[in-house]
C-alpha positions in Angstrom: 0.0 0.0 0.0 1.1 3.2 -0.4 2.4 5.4 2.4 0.1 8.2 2.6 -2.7 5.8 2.6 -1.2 3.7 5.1 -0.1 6.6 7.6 -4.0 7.9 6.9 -5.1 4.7 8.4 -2.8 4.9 11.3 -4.0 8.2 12.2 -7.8 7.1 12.1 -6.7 4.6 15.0 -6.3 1.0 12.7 -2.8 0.4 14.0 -2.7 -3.4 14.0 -4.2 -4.3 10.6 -2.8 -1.0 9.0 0.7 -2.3 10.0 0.1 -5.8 8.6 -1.8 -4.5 5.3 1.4 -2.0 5.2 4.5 -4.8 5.7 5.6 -6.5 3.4 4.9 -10.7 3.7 7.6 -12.7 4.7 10.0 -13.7 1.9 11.0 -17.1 0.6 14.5 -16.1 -0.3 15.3 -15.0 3.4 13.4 -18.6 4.5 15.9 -20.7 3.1 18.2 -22.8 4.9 21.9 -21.9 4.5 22.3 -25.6 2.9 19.6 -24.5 0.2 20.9 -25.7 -3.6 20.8 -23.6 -6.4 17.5 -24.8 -7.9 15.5 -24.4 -4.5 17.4 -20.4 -4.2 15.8 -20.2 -7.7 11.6 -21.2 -6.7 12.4 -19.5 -3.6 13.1 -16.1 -6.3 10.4 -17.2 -8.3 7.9 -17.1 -5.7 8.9 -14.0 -4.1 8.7 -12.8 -7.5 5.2 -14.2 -8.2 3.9 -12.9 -5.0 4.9 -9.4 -6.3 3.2 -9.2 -8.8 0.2 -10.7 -6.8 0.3 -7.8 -4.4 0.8 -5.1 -7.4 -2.6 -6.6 -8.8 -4.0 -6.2 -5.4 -3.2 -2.7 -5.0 -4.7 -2.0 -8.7 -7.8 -3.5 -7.7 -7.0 -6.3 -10.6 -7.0 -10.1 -9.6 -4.1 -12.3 -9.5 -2.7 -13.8 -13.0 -4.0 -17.2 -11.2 -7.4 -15.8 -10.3 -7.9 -13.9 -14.2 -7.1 -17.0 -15.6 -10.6 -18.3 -17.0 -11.4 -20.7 -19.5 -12.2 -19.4 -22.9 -14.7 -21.7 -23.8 -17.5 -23.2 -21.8 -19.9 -25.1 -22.4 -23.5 -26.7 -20.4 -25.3 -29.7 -21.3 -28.7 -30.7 -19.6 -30.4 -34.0 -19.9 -33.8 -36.0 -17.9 -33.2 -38.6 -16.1 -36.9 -40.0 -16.9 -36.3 -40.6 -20.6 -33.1 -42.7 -20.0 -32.8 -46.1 -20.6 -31.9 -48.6 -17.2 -33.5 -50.8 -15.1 -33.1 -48.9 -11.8 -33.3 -45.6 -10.7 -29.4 -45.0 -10.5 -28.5 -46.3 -13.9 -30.8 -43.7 -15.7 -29.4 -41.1 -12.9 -25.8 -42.2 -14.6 -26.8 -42.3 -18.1 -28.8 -38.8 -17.3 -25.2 -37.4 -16.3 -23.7 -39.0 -19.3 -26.3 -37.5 -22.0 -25.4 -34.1 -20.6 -22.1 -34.2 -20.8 -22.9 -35.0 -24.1 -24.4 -32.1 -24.3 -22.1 -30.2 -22.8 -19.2 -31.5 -25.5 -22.0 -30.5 -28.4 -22.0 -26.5 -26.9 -18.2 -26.7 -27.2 -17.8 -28.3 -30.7 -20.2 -25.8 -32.1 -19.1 -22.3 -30.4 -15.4 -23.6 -31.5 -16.0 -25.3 -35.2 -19.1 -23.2 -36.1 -22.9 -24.3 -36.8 -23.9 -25.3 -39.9 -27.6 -24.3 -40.5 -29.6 -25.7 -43.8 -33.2 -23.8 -44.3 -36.2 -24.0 -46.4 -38.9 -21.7 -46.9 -41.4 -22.7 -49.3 -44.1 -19.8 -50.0 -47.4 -20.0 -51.5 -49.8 -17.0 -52.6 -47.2 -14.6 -50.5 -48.1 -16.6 -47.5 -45.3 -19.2 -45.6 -46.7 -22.3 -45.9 -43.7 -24.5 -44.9 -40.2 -23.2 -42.7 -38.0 -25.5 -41.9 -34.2 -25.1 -40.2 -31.5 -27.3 -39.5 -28.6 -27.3 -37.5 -26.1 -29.4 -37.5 -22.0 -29.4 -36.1 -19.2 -31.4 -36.8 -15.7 -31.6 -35.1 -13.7 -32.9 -32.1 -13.2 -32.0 -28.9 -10.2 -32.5 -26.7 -8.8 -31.1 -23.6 -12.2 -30.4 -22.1 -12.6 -30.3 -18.1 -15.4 -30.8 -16.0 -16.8 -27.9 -14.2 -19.1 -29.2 -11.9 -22.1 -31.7 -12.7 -24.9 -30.6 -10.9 -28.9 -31.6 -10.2 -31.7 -29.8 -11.6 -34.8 -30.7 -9.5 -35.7 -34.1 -8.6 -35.3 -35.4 -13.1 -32.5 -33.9 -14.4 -28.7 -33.0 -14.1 -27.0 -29.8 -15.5 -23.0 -30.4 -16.7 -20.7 -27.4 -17.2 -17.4 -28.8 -19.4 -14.4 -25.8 -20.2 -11.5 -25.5 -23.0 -8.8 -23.0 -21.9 -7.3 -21.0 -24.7 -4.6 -23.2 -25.5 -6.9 -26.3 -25.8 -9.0 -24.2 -28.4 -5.9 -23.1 -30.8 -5.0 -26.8 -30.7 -8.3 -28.4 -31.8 -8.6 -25.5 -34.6 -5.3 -25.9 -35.5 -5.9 -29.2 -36.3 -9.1 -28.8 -38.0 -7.4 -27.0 -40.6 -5.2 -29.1 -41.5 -7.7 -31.7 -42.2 
């Protein structure tokens, strides 16, 4: 933090957190043993470094590099559990969870490869008698990580699945070279 704001707090009678908000943490580098190789002196660096930066953001009112780290792509699948073939109760539950992840994988593959929609209008004395549209999408997906799987209600289950960045340059990359 910086001084003046620090020495403002002080005078408004928040010593103790003030002076904690206002030290520096401890740092690795002066935690090491004095039998400490060169490649542990090195992450000790590292994460004094890292925690830096950390506290910069902090003082911006940015998050972390960890925190602002979010997946680029995500996508949600939902599915019943009633229309799902089993004998019992927990096997549709399981193929429920399955379908949706399904799901899930279909929102990826078409925000990264693209939808392709086919329509037909047909028209008849300046009236629409007939409108059809369909979508379709075609691609792979790899790399993608469950979020969270979670239940809707007492007949269905919501999953989220996510691609980070450098999972989506690698399946488009190798879509084009197809």
């Amino acid at each position: 933090m910086p001084a003046r704001l620090c020495f403002g707090r002080l005078m408004a009678g928040l010593a103790l957190p003030v002076l904690a908000a206002c030290a520096p943490g401890p740092r690795a580098v002066d935690a090491l043993p004095r039998d400490a190789g060169p490649r542990m002196a090195e992450l000790a660096r590292m994460k004094d470094a890292n925690d830096s930066l950390d506290a910069q953001a902090a003082r911006r009112g940015s998050a972390p590099a960890a925190v602002a780290a979010r997946p680029l792509v995500t996508g949600i699948g939902f599915s019943q559990v009633a229309g799902q073939p089993g004998r019992t109760l927990n096997e549709r539950r399981l193929m429920a969870m399955r379908a949706a992840r399904l799901d899930a994988m279909r929102d990826l593959a078409e925000q990264v490869h693209g939808l392709r929609l086919d329509s037909r209008t047909t028209v008849r004395d300046a009236v629409a008698v007939n409108d059809q549209i369909a979508g379709a999408v075609s691609g792979s997906i790899r790399g993608a990580r469950l979020v969270r799987i979670t239940p809707k209600g007492e007949d269905s289950y919501e999953v989220e699945l996510a691609l980070d960045a450098d999972a989506v340059g690698y399946i488009v990359k190798a879509a084009r070279q197809r």
